[in-house]
C-alpha positions in Angstrom: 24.8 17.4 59.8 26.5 19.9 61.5 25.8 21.2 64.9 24.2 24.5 65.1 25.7 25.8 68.4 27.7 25.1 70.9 27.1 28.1 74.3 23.7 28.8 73.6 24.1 32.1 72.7 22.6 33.8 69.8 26.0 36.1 68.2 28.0 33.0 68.6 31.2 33.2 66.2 33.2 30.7 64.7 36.4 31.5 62.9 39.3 29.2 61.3 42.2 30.2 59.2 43.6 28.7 56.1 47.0 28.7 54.9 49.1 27.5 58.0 51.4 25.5 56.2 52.3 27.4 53.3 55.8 28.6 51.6 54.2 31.4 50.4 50.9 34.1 50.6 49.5 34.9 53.3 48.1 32.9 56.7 44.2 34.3 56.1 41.4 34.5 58.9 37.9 34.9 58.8 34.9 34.6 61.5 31.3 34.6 60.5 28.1 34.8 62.7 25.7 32.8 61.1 21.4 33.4 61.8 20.2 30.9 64.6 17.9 29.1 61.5 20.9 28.8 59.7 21.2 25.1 57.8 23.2 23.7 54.4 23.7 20.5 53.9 26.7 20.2 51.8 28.4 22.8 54.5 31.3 21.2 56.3 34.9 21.6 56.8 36.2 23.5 53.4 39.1 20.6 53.7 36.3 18.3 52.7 34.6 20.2 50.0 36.1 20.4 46.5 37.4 23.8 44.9 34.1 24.4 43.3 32.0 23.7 45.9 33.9 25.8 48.4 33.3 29.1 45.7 29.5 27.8 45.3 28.8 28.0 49.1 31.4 31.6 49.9 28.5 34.0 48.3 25.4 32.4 50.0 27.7 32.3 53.6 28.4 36.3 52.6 24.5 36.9 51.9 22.8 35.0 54.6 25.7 36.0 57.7 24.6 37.8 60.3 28.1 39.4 59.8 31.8 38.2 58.7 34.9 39.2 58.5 38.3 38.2 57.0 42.0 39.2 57.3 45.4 38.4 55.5 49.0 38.5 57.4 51.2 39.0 55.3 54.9 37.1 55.2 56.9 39.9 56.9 54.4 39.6 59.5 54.2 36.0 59.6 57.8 35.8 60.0 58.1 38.3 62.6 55.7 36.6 64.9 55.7 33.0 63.8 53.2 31.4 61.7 51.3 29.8 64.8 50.9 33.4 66.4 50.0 35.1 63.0 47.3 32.4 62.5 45.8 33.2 66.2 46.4 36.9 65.3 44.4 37.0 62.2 41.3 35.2 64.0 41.6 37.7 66.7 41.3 40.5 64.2 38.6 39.4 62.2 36.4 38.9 65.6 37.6 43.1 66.1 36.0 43.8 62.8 32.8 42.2 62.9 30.1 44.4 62.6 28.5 42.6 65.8 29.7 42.4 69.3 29.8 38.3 69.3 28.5 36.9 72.8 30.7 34.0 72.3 33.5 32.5 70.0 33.9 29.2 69.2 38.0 28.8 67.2 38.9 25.3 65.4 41.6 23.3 66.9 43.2 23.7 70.8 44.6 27.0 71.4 42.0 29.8 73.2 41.7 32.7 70.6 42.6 35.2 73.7 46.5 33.0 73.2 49.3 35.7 73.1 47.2 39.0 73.1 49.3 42.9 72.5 52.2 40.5 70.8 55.0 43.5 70.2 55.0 43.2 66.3 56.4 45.7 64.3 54.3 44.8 61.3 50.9 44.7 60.6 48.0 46.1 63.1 48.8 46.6 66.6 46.1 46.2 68.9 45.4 49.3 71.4 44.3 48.2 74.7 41.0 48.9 74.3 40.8 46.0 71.5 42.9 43.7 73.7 40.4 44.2 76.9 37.5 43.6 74.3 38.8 40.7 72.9 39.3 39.2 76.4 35.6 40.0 77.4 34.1 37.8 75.0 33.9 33.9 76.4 35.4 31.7 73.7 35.8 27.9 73.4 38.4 26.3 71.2 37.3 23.0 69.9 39.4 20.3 68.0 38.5 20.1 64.6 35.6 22.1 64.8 35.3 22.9 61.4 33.9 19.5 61.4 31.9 19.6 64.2 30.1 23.3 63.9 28.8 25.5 61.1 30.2 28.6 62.1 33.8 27.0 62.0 32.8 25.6 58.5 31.2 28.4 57.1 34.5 30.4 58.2 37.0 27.8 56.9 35.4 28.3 53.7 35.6 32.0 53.4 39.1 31.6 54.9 40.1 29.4 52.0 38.4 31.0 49.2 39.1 34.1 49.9 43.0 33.4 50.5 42.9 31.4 47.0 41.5 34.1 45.1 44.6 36.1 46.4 46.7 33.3 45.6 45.2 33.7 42.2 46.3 37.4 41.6 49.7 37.0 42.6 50.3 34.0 40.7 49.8 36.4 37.8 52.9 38.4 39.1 55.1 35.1 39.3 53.7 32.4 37.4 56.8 30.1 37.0 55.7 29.2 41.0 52.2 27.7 39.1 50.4 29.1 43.0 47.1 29.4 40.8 47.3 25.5 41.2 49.5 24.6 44.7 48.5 28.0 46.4 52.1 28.7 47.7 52.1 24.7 49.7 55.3 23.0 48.9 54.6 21.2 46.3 57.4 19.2 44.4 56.4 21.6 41.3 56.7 24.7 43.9 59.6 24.0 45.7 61.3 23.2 42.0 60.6 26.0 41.1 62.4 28.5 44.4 65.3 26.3 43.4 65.3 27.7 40.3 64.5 31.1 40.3 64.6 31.5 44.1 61.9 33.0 46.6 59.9 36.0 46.2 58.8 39.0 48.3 55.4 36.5 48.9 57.5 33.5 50.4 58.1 33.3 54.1 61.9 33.5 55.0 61.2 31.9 58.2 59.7 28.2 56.1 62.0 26.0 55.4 61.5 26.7 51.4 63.4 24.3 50.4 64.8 20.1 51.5 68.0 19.8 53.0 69.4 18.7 50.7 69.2 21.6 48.6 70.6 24.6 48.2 70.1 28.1 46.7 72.1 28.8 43.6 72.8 33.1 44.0 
């Protein structure tokens, strides 16, 4: 079973991110505060769960929240910034758009969710100082692999990854000879097959490494 919480506090937040390591789609964020009497025992980190168990437990998480919040950035942004800042970006503003003020944030892996605040992007939001001063208010705690160790983590590593498939989904209905309703844009054999072939798309970030060395594109 999962622990409940980690500072004591009652708006604690967790928040995750799915789609690091991706070729293509977006890096997508999401935070959740989750009621104090929260429990669910098949809950746990969405890398644990199947497809359809992830997409069982996203509309109870969205009813029973406190409050939630999820965000896509987008290639152009993720290659602007780097995929590492764009994942820590997208956390920070899902905690911006929650409907309530957390008291505390608890972020999977090792890296504070404050890291790299007012980055000078030229895509995608850009945080006023107001929102930057607010973000640094709130106490936070990163923890490693916390989506294994916390609800709130979970429960927002599986609206991360749900949510981002279902936009997988879509555009693999735009491009379907890059099959992303079934890898999700990761570099799968299949995938990266298929950017040799027909090259990227206005979905694939420039700044990956889309395709092995040993290959080339054919323009």
């Amino acid at each position: 079973m999962l622990a409940k919480n980690f500072s004591g506090f009652v708006f604690e937040t967790g928040t995750d991110e799915a789609g690091r390591g991706c070729l293509a789609g977006p890096v997508t964020a999401a935070a959740i505060i989750l009621p104090t009497d929260f429990e669910h025992e098949i809950l746990n980190d969405s890398k644990q769960l199947s497809e359809k168990t992830r997409f069982f437990l996203k509309p109870i998480l969205e009813e029973q929240a406190v409050c939630f919040a999820v965000t896509h950035l987008f290639p152009d942004e993720i290659d602007e910034i780097n995929i590492l800042n764009a994942s820590m970006k997208g956390m920070q503003e899902c905690i911006l758009k929650l409907s309530q003020l957390p008291e505390f944030v608890i972020v999977d892996g090792n890296r504070s969710i404050n890291a790299k605040l007012g980055l000078k992007n030229t895509t995608g939001k850009q945080f006023s100082k107001a929102e930057i001063e607010l973000l640094k208010s709130i106490p936070n705690q990163s923890i490693i692999k916390g989506d294994a160790k916390f609800l709130s983590i979970a429960a927002a590593s599986v609206l991360a990854k749900t949510y981002r498939d279902e936009y997988m989904d879509q555009i693999h209905e735009e491009f379907p000879m890059y099959n992303w309703k079934k890898n999700k844009g990761y570099p799968t054999k299949e995938h990266r097959e298929a950017i040799k072939k027909y090259g990227p798309t206005k979905y694939h970030r420039m700044s990956f490494r889309l395709l092995p060395d040993q290959l080339e594109f054919d323009f």
